[in-house]
C-alpha positions in Angstrom: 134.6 133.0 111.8 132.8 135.5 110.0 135.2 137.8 109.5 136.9 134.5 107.7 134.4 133.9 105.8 133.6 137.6 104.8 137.6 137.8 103.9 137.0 134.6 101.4 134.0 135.8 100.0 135.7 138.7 98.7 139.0 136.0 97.7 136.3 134.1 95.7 135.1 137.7 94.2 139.1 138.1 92.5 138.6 134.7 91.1 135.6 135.7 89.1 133.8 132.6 90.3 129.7 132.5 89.4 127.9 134.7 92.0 125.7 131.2 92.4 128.8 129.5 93.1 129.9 132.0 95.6 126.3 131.8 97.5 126.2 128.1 97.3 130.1 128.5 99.4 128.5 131.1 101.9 125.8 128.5 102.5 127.6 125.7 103.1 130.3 127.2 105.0 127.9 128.9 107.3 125.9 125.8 108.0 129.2 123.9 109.0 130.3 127.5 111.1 126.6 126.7 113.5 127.3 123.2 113.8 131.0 123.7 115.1 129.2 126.6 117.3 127.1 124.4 118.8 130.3 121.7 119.5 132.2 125.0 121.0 134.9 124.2 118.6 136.8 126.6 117.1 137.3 127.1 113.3 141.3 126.8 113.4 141.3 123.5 115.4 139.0 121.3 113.6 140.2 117.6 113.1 138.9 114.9 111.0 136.6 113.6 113.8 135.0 117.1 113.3 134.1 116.7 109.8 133.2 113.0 109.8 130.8 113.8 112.9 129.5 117.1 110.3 128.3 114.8 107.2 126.6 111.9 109.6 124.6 115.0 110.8 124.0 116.1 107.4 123.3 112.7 106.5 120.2 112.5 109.5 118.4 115.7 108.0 118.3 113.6 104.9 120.7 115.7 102.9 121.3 114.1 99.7 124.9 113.1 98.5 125.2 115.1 95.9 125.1 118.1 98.7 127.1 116.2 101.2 129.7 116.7 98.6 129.2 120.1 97.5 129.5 121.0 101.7 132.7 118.7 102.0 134.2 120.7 99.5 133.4 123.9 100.1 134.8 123.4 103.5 137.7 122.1 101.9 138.2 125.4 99.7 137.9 127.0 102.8 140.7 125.6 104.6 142.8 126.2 102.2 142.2 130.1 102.1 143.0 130.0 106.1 146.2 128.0 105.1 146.9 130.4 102.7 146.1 133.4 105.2 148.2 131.6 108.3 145.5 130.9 110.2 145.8 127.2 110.7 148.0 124.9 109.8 146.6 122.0 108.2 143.3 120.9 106.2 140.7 118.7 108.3 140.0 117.3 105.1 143.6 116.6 103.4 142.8 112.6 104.7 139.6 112.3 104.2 137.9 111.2 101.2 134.8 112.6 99.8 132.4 110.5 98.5 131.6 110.5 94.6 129.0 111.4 93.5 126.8 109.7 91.2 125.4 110.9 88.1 122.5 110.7 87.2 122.2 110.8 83.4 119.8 113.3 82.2 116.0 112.7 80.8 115.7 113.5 77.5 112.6 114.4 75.4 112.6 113.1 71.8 112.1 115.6 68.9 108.1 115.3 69.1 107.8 115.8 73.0 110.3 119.1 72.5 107.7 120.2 69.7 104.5 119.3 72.1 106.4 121.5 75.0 107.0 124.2 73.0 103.9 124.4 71.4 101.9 124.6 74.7 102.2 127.9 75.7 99.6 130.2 74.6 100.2 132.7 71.7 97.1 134.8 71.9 98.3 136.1 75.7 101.6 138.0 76.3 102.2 135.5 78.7 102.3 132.7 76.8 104.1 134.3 73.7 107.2 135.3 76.5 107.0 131.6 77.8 107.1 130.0 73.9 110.1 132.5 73.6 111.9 131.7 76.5 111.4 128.3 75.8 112.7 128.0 71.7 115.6 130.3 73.2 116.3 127.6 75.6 116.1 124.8 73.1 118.0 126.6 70.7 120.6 127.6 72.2 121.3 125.3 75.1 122.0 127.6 77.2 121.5 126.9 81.2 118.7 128.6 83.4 120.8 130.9 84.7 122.2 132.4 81.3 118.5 132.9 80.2 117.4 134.7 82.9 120.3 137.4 82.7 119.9 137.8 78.8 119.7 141.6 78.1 118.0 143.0 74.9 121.8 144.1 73.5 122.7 140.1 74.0 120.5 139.4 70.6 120.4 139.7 66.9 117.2 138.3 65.3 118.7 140.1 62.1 122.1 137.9 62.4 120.1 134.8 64.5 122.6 135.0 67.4 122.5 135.4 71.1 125.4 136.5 73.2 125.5 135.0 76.7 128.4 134.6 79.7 128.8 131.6 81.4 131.7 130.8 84.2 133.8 133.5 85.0 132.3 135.3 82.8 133.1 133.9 79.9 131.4 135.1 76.7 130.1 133.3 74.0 128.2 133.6 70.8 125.7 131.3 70.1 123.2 130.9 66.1 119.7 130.3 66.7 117.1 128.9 64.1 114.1 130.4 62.4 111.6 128.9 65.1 113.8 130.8 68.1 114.4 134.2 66.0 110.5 134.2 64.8 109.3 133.5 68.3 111.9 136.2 69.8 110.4 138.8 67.3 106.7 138.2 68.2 107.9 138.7 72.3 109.8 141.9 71.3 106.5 143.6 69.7 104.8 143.1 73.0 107.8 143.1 75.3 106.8 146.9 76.2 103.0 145.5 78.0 105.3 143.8 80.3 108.2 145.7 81.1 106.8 147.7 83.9 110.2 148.6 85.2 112.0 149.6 82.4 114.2 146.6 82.5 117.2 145.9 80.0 116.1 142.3 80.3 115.5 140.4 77.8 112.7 138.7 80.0 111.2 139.0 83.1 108.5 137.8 85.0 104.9 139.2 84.8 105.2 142.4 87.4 108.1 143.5 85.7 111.1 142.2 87.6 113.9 139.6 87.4 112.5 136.1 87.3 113.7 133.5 89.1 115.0 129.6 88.3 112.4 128.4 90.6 109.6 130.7 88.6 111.1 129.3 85.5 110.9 126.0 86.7 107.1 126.4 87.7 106.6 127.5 83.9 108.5 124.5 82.6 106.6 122.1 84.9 103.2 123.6 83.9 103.4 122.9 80.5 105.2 119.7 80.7 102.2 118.7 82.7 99.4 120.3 79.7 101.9 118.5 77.2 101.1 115.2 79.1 105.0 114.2 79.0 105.0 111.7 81.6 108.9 112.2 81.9 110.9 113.4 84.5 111.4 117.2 83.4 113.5 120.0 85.3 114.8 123.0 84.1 117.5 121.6 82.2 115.9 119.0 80.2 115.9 121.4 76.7 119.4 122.2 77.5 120.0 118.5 77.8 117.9 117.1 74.7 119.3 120.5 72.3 122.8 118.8 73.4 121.8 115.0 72.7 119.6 116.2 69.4 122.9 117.4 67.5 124.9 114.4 68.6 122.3 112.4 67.2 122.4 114.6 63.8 125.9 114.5 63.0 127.7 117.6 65.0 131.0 117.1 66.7 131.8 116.6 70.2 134.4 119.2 70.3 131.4 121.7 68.2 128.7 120.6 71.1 131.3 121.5 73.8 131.7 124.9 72.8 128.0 125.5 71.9 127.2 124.6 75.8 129.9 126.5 77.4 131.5 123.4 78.5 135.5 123.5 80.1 136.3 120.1 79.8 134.8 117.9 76.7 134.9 114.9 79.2 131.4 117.0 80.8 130.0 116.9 77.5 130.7 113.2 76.8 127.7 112.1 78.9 125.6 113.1 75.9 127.4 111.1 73.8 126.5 107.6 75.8 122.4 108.7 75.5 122.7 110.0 72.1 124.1 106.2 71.0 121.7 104.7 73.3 118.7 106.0 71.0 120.3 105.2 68.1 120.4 101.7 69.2 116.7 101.4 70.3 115.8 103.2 67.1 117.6 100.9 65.1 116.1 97.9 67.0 112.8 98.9 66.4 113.1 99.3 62.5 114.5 96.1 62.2 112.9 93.6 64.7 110.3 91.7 63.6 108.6 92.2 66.9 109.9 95.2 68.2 
């Protein structure tokens, strides 16, 4: 088995898939390779009983649905690259059907919460003028956690108000920031030295000098959500998910949006399209209701 998986690793590599995406299939497929361990069953002669048996286990440790699904098909993806390889002959999961998965649709902050989070941080520490950077980048860009964090100083232009990130497969885009990012971005740049204790080409890091990571991000997010008192519920995404929402509700196309967040399909962005008419509607209701 782990020679298999080692072998589809490296498949996965060739594809140019996200290195996240590739960990989250070494997870799962790993957890699924002990479980079959523990049945003695062998990889090439799983059945369906085998993988309906896998997600009620999943299902006792509490495992929520939305990773049920992710396991189900990275198992899936898996069988198909022993198919492929002539190592077994037929998917255990070609009959059965994975559950969907429900979205959630995202919180969003209105305009004054975004300013009241991005005014928290504080300017007189070099601390809080990197988070208040980080965090207009975020909003003004729309760019996912992941994207921030691997910004390097040649991926911006305060002079032309762009940054340049990669998303899937490595797919480049460029993306215009406003005057509130590009001023904040200058003020972190004069004191982006104090920090850099490592010589990074980062464009941020964390505070000893190294790569920061989504969960550290997240802890910075959460703090000043909390000082902010926004009594919503707030993750990393949430100014990725209100910058998206934000245009809708000023006039920008779907199809513009799309782009903007990296998006492959425009039926991913359409979500935002649902909350951004859903505001309008309770805007409009309490302007013109007499008792609204």
């Amino acid at each position: 088995m782990n020679e298999y998986l080692i072998n589809f690793i490296e498949d996965m590599r060739k594809k140019e898939l996200s290195n996240n995406t590739i960990q989250a299939y070494k997870r799962d497929i790993s957890k699924f390779n002990k479980f079959i361990s523990k049945r003695k069953e062998k990889v090439e002669e799983i059945d369906i009983v085998s993988i309906m048996d896998y997600v009620q286990a999943l299902k006792k440790e509490g495992s929520a649905n939305s990773s049920i699904i992710r396991n189900l098909v990275s198992i899936r993806g898996f069988y198909k690259y022993l198919i492929k390889i002539g190592k077994t002959n037929e998917n255990p999961l070609i009959n059965y059907e994975v559950p969907k998965n429900k979205r959630n649709i995202p919180e969003i902050l209105s305009v004054e919460e975004v300013d009241k989070l991005l005014s928290a941080p504080d300017l007189s520490t070099s601390k809080g003028v990197r988070d208040r950077a980080m965090l207009e980048i975020m909003y003004a860009a729309g760019i996912k956690v992941s994207e921030l964090l691997t910004l390097s100083i040649f991926d911006i232009s305060t002079k032309l108000s762009y940054i340049k990130c990669k998303g899937s497969k490595n797919k480049e885009r460029i993306i215009p920031i406003g005057s509130y990012a590009v001023n904040c971005l200058n003020g972190y740049l004069k004191i982006r030295n104090r920090i850099n204790l490592n010589n990074s080409n980062l464009l941020f890091f964390n505070l000893r000098g190294g790569k920061m990571t989504r969960q550290g991000f997240w802890k910075i997010v959460k703090e000043y959500a909390t000082e902010s008192g926004i009594n919503k519920r707030i993750d990393s995404y949430t100014l990725r998910h209100s910058f998206a929402v934000h245009l809708l509700q000023n006039g920008a196309d779907m199809k513009s949006v799309q782009e903007l967040l990296g998006h492959n399909s425009i039926a991913t962005t359409q979500i935002y399209s649902g909350i951004s008419k859903q505001s309008k509607i309770v805007d409009v209701y309490k302007s013109a209701h007499p008792r609204a």
